[in-house]
C-alpha positions as protocol buffer text, in pm:
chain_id: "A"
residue {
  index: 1
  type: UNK
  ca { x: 8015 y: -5799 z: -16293 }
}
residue {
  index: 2
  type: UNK
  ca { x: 7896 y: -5868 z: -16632 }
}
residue {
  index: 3
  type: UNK
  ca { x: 7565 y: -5760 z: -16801 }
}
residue {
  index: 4
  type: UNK
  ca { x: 7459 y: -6098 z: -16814 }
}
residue {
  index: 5
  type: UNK
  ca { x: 7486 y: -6154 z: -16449 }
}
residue {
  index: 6
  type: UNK
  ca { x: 7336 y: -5825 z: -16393 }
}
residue {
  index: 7
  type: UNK
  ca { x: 7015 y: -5954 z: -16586 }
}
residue {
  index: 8
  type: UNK
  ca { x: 6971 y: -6253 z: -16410 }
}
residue {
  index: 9
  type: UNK
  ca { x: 6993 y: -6112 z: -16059 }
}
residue {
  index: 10
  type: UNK
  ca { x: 6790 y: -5839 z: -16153 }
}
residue {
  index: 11
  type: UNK
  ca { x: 6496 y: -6053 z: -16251 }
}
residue {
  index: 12
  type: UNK
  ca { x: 6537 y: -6319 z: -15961 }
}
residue {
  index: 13
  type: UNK
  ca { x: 6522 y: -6044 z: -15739 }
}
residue {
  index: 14
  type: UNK
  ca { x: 6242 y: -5872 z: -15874 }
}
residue {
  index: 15
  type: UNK
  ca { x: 6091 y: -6216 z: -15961 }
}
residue {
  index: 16
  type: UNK
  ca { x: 6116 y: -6316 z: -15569 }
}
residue {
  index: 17
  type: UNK
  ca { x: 5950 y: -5977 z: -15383 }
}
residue {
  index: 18
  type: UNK
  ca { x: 5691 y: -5957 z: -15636 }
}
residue {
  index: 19
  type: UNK
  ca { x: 5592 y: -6337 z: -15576 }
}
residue {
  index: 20
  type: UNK
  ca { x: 5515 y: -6207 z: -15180 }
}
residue {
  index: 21
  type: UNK
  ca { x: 5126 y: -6168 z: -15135 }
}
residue {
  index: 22
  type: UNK
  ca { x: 4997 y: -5891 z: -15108 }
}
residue {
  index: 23
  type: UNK
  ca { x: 4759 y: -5722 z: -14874 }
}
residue {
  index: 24
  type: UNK
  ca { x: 4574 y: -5522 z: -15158 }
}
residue {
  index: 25
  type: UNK
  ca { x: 4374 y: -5818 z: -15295 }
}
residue {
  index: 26
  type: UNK
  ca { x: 4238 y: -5605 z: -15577 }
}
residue {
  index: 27
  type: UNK
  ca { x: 4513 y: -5564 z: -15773 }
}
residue {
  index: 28
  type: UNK
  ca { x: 4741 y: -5789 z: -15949 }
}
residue {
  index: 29
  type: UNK
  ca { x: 5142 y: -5784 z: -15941 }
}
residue {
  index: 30
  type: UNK
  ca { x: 5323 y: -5762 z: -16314 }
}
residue {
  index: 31
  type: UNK
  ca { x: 5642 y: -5810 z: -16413 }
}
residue {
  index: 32
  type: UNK
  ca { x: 5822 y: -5676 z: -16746 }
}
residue {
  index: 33
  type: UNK
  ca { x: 6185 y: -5777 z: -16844 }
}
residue {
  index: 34
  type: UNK
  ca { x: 6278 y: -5624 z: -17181 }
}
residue {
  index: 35
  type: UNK
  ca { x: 6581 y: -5762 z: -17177 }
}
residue {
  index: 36
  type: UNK
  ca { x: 6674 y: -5656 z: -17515 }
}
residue {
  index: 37
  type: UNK
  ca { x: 6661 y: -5255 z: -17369 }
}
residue {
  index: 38
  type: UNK
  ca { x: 6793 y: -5427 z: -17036 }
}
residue {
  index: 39
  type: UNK
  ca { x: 6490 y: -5273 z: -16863 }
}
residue {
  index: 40
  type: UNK
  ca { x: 6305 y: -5425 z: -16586 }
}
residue {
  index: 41
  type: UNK
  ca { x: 5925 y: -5289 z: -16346 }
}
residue {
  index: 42
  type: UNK
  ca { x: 5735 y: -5439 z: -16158 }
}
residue {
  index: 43
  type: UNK
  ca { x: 5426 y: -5320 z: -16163 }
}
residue {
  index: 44
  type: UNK
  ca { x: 5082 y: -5309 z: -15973 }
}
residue {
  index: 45
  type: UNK
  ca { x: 4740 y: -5248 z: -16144 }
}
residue {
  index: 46
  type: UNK
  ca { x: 4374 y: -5325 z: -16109 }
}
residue {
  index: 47
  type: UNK
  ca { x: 4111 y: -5171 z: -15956 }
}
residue {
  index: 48
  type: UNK
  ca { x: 3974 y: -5027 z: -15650 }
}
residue {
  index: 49
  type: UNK
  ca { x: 3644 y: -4987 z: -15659 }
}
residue {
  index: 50
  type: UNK
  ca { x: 3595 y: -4713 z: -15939 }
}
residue {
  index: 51
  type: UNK
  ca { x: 3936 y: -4590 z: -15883 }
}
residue {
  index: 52
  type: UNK
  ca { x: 4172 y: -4766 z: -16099 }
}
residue {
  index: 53
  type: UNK
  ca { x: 4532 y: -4856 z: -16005 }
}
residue {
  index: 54
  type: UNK
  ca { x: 4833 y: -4878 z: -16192 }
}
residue {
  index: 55
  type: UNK
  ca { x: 5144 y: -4822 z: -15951 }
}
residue {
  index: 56
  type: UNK
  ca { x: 5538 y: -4897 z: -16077 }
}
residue {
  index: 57
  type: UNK
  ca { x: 5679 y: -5035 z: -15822 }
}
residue {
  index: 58
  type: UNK
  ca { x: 6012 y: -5110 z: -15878 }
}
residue {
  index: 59
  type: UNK
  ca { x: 6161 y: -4984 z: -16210 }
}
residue {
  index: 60
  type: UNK
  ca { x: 6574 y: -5088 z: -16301 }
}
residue {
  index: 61
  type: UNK
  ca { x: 6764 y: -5067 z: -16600 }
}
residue {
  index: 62
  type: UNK
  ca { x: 7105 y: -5134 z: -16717 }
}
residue {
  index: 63
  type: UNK
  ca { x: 7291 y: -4887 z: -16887 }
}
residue {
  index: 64
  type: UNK
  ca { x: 7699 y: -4888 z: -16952 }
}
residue {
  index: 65
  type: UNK
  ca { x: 7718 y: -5166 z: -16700 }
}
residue {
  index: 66
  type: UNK
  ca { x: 7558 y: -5000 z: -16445 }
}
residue {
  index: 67
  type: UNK
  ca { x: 7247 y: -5133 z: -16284 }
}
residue {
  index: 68
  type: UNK
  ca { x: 7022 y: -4784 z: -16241 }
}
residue {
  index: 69
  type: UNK
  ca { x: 6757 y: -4764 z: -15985 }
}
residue {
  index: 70
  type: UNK
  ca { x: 6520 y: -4532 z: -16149 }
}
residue {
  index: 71
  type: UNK
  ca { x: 6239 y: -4544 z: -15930 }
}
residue {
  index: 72
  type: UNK
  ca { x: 6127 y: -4739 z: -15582 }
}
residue {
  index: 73
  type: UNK
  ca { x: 5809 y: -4717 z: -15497 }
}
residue {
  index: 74
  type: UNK
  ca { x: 5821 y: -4965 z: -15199 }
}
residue {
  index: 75
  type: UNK
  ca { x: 5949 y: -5050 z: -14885 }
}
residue {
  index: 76
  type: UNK
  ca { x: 6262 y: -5266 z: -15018 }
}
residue {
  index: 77
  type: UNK
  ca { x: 6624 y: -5143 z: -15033 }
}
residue {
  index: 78
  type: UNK
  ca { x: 6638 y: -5248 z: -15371 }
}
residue {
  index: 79
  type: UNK
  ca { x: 7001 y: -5159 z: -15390 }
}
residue {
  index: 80
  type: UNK
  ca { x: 7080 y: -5311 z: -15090 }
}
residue {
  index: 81
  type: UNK
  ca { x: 6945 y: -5616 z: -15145 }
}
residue {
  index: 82
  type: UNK
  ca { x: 7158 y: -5631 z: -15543 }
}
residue {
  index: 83
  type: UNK
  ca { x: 7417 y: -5581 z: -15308 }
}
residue {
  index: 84
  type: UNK
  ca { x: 7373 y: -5902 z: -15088 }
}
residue {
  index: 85
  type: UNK
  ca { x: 7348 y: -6054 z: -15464 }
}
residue {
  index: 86
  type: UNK
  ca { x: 7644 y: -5946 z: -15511 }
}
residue {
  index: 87
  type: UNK
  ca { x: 7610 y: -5663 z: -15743 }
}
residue {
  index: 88
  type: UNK
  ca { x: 7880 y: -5412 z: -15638 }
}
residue {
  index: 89
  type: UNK
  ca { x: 7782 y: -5102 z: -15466 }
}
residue {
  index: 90
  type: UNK
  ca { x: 7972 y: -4904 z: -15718 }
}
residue {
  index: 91
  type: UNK
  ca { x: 7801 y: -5063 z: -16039 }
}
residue {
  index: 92
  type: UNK
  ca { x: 7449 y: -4934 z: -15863 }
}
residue {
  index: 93
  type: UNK
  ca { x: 7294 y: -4621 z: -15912 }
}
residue {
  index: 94
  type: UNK
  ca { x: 7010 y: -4494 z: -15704 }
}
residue {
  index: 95
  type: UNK
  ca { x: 6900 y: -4263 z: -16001 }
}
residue {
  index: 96
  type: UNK
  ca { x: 6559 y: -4161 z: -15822 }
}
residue {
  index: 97
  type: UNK
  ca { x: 6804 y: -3899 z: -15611 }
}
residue {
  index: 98
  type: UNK
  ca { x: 6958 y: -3617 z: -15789 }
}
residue {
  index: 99
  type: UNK
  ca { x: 7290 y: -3659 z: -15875 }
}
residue {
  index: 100
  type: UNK
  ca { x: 7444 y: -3496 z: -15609 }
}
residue {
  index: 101
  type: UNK
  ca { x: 7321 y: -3742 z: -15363 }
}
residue {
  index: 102
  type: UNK
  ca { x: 7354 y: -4040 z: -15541 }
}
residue {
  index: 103
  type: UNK
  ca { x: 7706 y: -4135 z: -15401 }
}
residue {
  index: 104
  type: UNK
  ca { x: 7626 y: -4031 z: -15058 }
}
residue {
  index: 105
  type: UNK
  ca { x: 7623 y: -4402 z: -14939 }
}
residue {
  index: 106
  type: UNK
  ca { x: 7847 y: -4537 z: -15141 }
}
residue {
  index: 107
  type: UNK
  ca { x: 7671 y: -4641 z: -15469 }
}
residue {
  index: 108
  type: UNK
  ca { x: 7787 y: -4543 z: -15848 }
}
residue {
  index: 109
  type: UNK
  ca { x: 7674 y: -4167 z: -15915 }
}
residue {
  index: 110
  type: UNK
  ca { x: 7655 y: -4214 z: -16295 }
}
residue {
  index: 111
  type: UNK
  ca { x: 7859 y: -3936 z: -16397 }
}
């Protein structure tokens, strides 16, 4: 698949879950696509009372045509789901697992 492709999935994806309300009404939901350093968050901030919040979500980039999953902070199968896209399993890395159990299920390892 083709970085271009990658992009626009990417940020549909994203673009979709983060659109979901949600139950913490005191923060807000960001998105940032640099899509010139093909990297993508989504990100959660505001405040809780005196406690403030600022919480990355979701954080992707793409790097030598490979979508990599650097961190997932949430309940999604992020990979999974660029998989139903139809990003291929082996153009995904889930780099928030060390490198020896990255292609455990299947996905790209990076190396």
């Amino acid at each position: 698949m083709d970085i271009q492709q990658l992009r626009e999935i990417i940020q549909k994806t994203l673009k979709e879950y983060a659109s979901i309300p949600s139950i913490n009404s005191t923060s807000q939901d960001r998105l940032i696509f640099d899509t010139n350093a093909d990297s993508y968050q989504w990100l959660s901030m505001g405040w809780n009372g005196m406690q403030r919040i600022f919480n990355v979500i979701i954080h992707i980039e793409i790097r030598q045509n490979l979508v990599w999953i650097e961190r997932n902070n949430s309940s999604i199968e992020i990979g999974e789901i660029l998989v139903e896209q139809g990003v291929p399993r082996n153009q995904i890395v889930l780099a928030f697992h060390a490198p020896y159990k990255r292609g455990l299920h299947g996905y790209a390892t990076g190396e």
